[in-house]
DSSP file (Angstrom, degrees, kcal/mol; ACC not computed):
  #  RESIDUE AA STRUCTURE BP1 BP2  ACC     N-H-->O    O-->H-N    N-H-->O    O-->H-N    TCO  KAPPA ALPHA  PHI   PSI    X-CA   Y-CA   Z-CA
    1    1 A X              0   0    0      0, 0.0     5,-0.0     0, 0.0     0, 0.0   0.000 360.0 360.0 360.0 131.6   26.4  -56.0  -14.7
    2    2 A X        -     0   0    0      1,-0.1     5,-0.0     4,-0.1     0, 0.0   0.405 360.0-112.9 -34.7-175.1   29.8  -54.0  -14.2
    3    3 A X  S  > S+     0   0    0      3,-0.1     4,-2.2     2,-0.1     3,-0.4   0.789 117.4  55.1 -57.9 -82.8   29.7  -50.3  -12.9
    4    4 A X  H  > S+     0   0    0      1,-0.3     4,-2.0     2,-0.3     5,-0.1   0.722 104.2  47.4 -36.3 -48.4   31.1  -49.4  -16.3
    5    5 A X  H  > S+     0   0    0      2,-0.2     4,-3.2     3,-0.1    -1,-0.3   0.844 112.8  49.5 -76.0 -19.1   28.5  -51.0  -18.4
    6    6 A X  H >> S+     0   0    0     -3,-0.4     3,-2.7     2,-0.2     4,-0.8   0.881 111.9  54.9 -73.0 -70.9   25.8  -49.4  -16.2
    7    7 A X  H >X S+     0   0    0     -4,-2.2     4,-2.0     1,-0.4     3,-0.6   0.432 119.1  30.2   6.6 -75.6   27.9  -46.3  -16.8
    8    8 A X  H 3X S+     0   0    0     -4,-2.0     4,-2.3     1,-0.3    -1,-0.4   0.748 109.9  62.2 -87.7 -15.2   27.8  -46.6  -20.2
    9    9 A X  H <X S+     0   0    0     -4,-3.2     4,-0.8    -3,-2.7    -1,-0.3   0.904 114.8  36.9 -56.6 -37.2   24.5  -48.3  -20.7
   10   10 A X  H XX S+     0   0    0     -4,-0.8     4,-2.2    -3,-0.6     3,-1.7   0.996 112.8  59.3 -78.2 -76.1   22.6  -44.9  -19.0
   11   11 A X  H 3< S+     0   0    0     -4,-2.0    -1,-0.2     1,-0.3    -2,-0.2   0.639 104.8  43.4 -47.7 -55.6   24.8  -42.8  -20.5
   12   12 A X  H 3< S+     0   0    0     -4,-2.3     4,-0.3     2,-0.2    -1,-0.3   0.470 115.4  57.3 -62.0  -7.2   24.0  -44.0  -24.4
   13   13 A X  H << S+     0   0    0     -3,-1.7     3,-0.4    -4,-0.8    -2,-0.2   0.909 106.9  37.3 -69.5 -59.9   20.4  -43.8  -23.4
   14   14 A X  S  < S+     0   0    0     -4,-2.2    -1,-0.2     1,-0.2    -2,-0.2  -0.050 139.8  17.2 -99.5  25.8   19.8  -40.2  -22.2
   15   15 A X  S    S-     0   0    0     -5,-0.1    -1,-0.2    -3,-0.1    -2,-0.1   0.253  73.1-144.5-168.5  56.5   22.2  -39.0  -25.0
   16   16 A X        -     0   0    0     -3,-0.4     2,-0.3    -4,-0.3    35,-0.3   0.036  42.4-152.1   3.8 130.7   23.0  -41.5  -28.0
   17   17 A X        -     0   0    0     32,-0.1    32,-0.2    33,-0.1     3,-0.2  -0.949  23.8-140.2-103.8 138.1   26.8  -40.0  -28.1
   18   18 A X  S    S+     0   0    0     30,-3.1     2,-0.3    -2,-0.3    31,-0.1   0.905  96.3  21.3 -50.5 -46.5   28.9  -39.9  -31.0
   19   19 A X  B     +A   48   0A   0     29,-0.7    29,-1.5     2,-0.0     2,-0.4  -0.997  69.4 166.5-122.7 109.5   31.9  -40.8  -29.0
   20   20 A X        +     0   0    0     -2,-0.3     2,-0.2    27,-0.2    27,-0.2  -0.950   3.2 168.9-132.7 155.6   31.6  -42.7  -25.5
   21   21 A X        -     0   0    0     -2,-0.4     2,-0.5    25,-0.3    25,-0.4  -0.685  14.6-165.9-172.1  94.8   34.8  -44.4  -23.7
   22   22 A X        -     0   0    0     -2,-0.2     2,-0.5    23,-0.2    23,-0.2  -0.922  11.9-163.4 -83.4 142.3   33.9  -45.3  -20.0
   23   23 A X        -     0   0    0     21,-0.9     2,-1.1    -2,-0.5    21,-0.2  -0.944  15.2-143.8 -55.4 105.5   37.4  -46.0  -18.5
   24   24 A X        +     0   0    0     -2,-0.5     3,-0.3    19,-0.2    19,-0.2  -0.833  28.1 171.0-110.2  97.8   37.6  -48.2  -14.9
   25   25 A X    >>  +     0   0    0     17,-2.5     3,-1.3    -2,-1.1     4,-0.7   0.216  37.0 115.5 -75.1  -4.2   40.7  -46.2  -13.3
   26   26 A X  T 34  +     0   0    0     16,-0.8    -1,-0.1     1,-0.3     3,-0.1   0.789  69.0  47.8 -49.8 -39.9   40.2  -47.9  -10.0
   27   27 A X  T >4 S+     0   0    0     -3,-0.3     3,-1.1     1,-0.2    -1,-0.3   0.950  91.5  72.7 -81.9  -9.2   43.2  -49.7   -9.8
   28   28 A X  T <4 S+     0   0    0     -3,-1.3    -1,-0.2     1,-0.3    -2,-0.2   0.847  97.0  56.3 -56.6 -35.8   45.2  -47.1  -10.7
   29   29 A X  T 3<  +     0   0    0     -4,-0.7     2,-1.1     5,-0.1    -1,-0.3  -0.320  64.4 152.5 -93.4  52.3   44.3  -45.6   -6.8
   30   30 A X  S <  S+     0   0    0     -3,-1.1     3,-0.1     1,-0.2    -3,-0.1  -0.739  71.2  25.0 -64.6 104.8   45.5  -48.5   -5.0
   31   31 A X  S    S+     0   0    0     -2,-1.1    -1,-0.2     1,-0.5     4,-0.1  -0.160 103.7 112.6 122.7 -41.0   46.5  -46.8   -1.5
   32   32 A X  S >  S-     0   0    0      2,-0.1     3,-0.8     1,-0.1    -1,-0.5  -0.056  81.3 -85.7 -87.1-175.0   44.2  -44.0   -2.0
   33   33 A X  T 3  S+     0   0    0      1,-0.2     3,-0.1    -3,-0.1    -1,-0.1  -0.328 116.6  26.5 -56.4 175.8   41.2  -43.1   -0.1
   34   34 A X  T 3  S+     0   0    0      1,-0.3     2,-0.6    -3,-0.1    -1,-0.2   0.644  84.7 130.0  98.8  58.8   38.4  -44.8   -1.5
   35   35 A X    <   +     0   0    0     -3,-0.8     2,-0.4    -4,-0.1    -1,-0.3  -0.955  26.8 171.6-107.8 110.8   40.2  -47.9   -2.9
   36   36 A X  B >   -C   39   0B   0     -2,-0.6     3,-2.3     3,-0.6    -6,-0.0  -0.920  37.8-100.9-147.4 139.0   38.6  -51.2   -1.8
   37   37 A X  T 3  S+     0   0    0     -2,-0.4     2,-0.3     1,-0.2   -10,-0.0   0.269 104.7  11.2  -7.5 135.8   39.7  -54.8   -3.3
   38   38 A X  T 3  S+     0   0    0      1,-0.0     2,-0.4     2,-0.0    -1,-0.2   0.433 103.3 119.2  78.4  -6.8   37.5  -56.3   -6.0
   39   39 A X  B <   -C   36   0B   0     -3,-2.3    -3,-0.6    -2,-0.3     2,-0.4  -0.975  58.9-145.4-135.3 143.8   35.4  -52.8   -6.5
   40   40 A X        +     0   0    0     -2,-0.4     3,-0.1     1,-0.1    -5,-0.0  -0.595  46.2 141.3-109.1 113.0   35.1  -50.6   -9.6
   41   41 A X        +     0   0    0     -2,-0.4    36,-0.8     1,-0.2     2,-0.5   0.446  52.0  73.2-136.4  -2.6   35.0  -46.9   -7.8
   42   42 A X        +     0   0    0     35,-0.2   -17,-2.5    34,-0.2   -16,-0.8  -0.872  56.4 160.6 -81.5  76.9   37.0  -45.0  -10.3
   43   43 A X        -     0   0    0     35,-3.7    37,-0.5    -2,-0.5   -19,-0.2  -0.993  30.5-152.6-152.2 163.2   36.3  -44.0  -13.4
   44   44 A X        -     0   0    0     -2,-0.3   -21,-0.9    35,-0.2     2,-0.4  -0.474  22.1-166.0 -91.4 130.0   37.0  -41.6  -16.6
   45   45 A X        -     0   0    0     35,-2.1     2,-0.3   -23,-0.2   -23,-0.2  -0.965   9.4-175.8-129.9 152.0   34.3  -40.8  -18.8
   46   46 A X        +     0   0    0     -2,-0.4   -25,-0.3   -25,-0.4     2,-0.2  -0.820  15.8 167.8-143.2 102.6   34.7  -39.3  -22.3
   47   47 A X  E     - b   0  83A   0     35,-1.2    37,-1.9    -2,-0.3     2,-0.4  -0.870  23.8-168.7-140.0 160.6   31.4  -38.3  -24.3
   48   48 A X  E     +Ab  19  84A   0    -29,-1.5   -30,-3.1    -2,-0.2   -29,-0.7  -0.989  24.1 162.4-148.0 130.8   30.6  -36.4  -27.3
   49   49 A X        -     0   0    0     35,-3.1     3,-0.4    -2,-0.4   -32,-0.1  -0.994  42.0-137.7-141.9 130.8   26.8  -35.7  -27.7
   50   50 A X  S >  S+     0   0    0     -2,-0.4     3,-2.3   -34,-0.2    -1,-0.1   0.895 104.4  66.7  -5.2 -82.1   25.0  -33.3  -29.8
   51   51 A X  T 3  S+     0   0    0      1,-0.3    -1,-0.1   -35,-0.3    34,-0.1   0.246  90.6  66.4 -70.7  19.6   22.6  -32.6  -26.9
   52   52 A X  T >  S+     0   0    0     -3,-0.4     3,-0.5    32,-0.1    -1,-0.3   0.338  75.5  96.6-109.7  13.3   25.7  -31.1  -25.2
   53   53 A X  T <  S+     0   0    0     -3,-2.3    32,-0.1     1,-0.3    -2,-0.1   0.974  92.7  31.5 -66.4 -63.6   26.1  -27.9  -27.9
   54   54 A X  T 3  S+     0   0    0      0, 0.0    -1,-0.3     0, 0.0     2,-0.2   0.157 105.0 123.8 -97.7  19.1   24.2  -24.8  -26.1
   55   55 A X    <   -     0   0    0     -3,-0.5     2,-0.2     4,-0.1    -3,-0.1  -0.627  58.0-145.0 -64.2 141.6   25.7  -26.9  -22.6
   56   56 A X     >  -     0   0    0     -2,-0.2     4,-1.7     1,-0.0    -1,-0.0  -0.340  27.2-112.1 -81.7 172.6   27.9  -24.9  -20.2
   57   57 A X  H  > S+     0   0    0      2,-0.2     4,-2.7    -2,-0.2     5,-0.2   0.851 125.0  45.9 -67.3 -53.5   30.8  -27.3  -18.6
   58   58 A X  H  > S+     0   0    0      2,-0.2     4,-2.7     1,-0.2     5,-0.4   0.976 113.4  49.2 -64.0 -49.7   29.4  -27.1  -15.4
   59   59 A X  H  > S+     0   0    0      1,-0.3     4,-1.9     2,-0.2     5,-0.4   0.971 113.8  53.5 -55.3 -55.7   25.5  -27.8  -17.1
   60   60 A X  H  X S+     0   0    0     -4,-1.7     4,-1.7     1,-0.3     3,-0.5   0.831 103.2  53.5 -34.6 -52.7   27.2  -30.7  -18.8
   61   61 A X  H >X S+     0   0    0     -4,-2.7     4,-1.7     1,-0.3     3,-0.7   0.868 110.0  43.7 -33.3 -64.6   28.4  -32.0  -15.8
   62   62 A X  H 3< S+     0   0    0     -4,-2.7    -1,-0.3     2,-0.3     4,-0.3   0.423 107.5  60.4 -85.7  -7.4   25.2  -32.2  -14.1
   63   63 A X  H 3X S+     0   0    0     -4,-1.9     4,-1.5    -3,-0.5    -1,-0.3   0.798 104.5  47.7 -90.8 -37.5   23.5  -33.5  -17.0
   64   64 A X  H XX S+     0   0    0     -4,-1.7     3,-2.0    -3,-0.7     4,-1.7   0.977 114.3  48.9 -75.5 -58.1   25.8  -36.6  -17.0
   65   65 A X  H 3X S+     0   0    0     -4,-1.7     4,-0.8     1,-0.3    -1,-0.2   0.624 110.8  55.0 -54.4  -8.2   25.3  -37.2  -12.8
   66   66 A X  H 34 S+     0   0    0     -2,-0.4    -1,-0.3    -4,-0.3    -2,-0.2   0.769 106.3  44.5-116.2 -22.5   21.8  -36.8  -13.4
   67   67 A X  H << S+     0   0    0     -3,-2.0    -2,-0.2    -4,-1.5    -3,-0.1   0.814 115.4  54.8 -45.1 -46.7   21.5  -39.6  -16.1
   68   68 A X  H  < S-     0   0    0     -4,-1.7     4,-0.4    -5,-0.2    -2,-0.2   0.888 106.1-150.2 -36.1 -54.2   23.4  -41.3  -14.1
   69   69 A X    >X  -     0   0    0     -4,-0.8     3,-1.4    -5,-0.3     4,-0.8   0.806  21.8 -81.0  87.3 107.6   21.4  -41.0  -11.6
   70   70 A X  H 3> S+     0   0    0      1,-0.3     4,-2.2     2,-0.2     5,-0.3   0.629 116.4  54.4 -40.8 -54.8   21.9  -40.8   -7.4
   71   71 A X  H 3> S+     0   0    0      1,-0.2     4,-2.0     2,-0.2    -1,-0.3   0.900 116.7  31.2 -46.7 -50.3   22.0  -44.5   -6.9
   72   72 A X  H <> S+     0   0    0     -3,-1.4     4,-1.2    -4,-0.4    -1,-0.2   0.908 116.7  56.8 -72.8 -36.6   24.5  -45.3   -8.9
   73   73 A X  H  < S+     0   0    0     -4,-0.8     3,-0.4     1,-0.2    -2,-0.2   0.792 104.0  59.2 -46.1 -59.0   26.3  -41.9   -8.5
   74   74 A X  H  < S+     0   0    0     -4,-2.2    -1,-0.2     1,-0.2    -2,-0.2   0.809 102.6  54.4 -76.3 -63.7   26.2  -42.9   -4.6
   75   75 A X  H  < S+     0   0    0     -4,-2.0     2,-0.3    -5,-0.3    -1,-0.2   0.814  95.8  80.4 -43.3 -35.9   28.4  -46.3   -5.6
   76   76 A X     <  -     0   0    0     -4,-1.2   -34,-0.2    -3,-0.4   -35,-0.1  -0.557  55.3-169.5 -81.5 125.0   31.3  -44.3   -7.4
   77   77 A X  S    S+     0   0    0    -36,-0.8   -35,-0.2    -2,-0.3     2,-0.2   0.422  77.7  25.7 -97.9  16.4   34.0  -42.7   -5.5
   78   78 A X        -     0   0    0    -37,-0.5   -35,-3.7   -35,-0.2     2,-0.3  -0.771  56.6-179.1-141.0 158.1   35.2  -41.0   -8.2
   79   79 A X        -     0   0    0     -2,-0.2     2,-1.5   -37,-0.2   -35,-0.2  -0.704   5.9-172.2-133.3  70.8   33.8  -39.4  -12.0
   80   80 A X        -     0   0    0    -37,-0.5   -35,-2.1    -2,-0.3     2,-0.2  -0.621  12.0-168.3 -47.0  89.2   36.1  -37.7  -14.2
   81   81 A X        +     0   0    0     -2,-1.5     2,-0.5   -37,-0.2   -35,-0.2  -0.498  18.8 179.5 -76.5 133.2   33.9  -36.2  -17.1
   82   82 A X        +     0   0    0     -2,-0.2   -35,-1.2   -37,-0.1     2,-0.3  -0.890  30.5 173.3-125.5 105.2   35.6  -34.8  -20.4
   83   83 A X  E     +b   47   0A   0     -2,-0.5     2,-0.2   -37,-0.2   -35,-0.2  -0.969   7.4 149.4-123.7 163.1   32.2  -33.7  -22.4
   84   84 A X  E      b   48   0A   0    -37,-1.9   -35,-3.1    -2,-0.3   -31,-0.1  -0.816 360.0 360.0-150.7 162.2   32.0  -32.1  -25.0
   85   85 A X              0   0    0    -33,-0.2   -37,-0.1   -37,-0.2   -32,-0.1   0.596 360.0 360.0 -71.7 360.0   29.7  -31.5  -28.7
């Protein structure tokens, strides 16, 4: 299993979303730090959940890394999040 499908598999678990769109942006940082060959370390997330209404940005935030979870969290070198109700 990808990155991205765990991404999104976790992510439709802990909060059935209306709207989910995992993105793997990786190649896009070709050159930069935490670019290596052949591995998905980049990516864009876009979710729209319910359970995000009476959410702050920041609580949101921490809500998706913690679905996530450390391990996987630990793989990624970067997580853009856009969520939102």
């Amino acid at each position: 299993m990808t990155k991205r499908m765990e991404i999104e598999e976790r992510l439709r678990e802990a909060f059935s979303p209306d709207t989910l769109e995992v993105v793997d942006d990786t190649e896009s940082h070709r050159g930069h730090a935490g670019f290596t060959e052949g591995v998905e370390s980049h990516f864009n997330v876009k979710i729209r959940s319910e359970q995000f209404r009476d959410m702050s940005r920041i609580a949101r935030h921490r809500a998706v890394h913690a679905a996530l979870g450390a391990e996987l969290i630990g793989r990624i070198h970067a997580l853009a999040i856009d969520a939102d109700v």
